[in-house]
Backbone as CSV, one residue per row, in Angstrom:
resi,resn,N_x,N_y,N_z,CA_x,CA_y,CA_z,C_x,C_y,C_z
1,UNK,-7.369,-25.782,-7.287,-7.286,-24.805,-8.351,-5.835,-24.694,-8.798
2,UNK,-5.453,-24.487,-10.200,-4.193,-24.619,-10.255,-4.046,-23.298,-10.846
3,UNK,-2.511,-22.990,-10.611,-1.798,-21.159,-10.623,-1.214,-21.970,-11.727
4,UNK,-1.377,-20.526,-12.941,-0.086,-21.293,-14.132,0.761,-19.732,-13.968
5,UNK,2.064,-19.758,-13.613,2.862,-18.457,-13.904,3.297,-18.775,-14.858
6,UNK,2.972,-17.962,-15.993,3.677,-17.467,-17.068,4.875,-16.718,-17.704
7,UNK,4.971,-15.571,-16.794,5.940,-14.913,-16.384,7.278,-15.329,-15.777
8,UNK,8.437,-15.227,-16.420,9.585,-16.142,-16.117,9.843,-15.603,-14.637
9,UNK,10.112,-13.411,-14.765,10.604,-13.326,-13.462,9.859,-14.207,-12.437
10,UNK,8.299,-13.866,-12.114,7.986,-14.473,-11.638,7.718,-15.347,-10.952
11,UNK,8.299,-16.774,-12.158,8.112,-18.121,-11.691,9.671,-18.023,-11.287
12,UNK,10.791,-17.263,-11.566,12.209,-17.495,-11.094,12.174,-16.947,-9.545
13,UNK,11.377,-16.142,-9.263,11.385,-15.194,-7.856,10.674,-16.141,-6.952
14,UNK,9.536,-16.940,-7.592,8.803,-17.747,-6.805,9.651,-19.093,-6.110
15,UNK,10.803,-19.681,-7.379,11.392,-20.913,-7.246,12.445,-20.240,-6.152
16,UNK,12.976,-18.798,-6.448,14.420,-18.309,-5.674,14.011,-18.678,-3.880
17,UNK,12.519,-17.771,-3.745,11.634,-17.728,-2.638,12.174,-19.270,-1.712
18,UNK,11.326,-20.127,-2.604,10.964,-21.272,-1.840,12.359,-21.850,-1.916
19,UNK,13.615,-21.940,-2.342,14.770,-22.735,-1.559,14.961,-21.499,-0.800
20,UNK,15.354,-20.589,-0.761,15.475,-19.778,0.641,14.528,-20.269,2.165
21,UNK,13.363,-20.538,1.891,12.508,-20.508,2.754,12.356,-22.321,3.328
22,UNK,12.911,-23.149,2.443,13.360,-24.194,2.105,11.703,-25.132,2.231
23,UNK,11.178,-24.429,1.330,9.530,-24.919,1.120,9.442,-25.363,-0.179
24,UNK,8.121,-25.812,-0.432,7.854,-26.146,-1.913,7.309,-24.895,-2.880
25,UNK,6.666,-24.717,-3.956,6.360,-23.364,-4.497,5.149,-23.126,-4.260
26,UNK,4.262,-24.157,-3.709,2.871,-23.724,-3.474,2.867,-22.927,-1.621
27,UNK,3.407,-23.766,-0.960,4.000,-23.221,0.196,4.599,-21.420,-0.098
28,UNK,6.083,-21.645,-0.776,6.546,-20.333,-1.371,5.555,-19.177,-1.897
29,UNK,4.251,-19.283,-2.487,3.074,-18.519,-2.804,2.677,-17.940,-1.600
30,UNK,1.820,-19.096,-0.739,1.194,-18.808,0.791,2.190,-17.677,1.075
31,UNK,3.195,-17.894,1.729,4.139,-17.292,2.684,4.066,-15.933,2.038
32,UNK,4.473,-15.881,0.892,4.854,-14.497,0.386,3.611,-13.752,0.014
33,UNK,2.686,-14.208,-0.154,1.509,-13.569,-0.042,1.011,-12.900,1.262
34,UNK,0.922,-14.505,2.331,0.789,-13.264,3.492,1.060,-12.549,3.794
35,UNK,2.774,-12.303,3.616,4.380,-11.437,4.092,3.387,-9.998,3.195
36,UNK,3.171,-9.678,2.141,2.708,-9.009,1.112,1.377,-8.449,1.619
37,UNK,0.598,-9.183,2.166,-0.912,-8.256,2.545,-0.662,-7.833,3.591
38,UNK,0.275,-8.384,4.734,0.696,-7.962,6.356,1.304,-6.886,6.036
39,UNK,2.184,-6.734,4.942,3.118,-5.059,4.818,2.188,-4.155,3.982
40,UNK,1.256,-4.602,3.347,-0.218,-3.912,3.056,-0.817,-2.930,4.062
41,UNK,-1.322,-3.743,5.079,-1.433,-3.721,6.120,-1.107,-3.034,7.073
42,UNK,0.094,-3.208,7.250,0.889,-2.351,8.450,1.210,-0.775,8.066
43,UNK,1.074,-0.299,6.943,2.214,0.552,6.050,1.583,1.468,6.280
44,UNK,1.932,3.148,6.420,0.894,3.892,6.988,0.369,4.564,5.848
45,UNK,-0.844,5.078,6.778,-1.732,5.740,5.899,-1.585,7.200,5.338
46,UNK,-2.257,7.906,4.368,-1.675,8.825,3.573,-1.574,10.092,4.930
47,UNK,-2.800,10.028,5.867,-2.764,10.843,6.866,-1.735,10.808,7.937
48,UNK,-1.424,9.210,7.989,-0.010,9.283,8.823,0.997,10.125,8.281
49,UNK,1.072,9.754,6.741,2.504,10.116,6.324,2.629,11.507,6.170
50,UNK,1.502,12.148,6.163,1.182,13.776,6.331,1.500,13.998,7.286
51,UNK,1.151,13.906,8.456,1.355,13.652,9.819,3.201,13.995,10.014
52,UNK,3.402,13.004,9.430,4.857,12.401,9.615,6.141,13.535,9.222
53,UNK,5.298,13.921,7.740,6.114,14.804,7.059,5.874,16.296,7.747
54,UNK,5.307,16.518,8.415,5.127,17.855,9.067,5.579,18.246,9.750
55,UNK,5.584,17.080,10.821,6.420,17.032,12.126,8.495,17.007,11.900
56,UNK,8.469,16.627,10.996,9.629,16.088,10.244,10.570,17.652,10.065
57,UNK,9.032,18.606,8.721,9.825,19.577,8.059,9.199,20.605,9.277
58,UNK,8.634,20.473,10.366,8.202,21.804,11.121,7.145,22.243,10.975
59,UNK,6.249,21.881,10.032,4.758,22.242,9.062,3.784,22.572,10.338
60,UNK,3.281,23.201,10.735,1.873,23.329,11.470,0.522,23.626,10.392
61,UNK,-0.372,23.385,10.938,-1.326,23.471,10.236,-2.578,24.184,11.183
62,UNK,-3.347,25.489,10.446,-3.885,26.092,11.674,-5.027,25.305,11.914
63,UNK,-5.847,25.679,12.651,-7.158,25.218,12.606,-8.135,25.033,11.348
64,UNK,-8.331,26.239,10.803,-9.079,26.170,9.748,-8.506,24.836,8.689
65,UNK,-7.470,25.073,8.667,-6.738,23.559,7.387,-7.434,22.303,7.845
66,UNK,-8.019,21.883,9.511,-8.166,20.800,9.539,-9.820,20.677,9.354
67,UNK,-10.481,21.801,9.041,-12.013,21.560,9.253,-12.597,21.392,7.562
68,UNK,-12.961,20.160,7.226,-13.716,19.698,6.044,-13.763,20.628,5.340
69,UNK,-13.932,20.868,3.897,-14.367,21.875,3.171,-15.469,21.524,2.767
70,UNK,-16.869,22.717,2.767,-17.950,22.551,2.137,-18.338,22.150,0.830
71,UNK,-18.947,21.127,0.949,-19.627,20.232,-0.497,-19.196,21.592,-1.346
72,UNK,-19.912,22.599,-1.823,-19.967,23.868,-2.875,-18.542,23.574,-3.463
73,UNK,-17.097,23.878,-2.851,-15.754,23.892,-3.264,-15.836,22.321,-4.144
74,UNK,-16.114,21.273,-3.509,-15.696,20.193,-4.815,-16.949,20.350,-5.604
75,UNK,-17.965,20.865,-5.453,-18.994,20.761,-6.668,-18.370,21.640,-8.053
76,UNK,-17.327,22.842,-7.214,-16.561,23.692,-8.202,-15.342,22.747,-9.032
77,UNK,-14.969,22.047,-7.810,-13.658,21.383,-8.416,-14.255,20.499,-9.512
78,UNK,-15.384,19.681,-9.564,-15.916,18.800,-10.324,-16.703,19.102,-11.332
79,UNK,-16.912,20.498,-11.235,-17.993,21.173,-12.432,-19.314,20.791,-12.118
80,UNK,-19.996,20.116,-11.092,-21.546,20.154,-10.760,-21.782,21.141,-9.765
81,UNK,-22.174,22.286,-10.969,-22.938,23.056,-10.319,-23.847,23.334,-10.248
């Protein structure tokens, strides 16, 4: 299957890539793609970063904050009522 980049940055970031990496540009694709779904991947989740930021600024959260809210409240938020 063939990739046409169109896009100059692009194809300039792709060519910069692969002499750094000292590969060809189809190689240079692979690599940086994987590099790209692995930091996808790894990067935390919105609950971590809640998590993160709490502990950070001191935030507690009581009990009640962590227990689901009943269907009724988003049927309000969404207008199906």
């Amino acid at each position: 299957m063939t990739l046409n980049v169109s896009n100059s940055e692009a194809d300039a970031l792709t060519r910069r890539f692969a002499r750094i990496a000292g590969v060809g540009i189809t190689d240079a694709i692979v690599i940086a793609m994987k590099e790209a779904i692995a930091r996808r991947r790894e990067a935390e989740t919105a609950q971590e970063t809640a998590t993160r930021l709490r502990k950070k600024y001191g935030v507690t959260l009581p009990p009640a904050a962590r227990r689901p809210l009943p269907r009724e409240a988003f049927d309000e938020i969404w207008g199906d009522r």
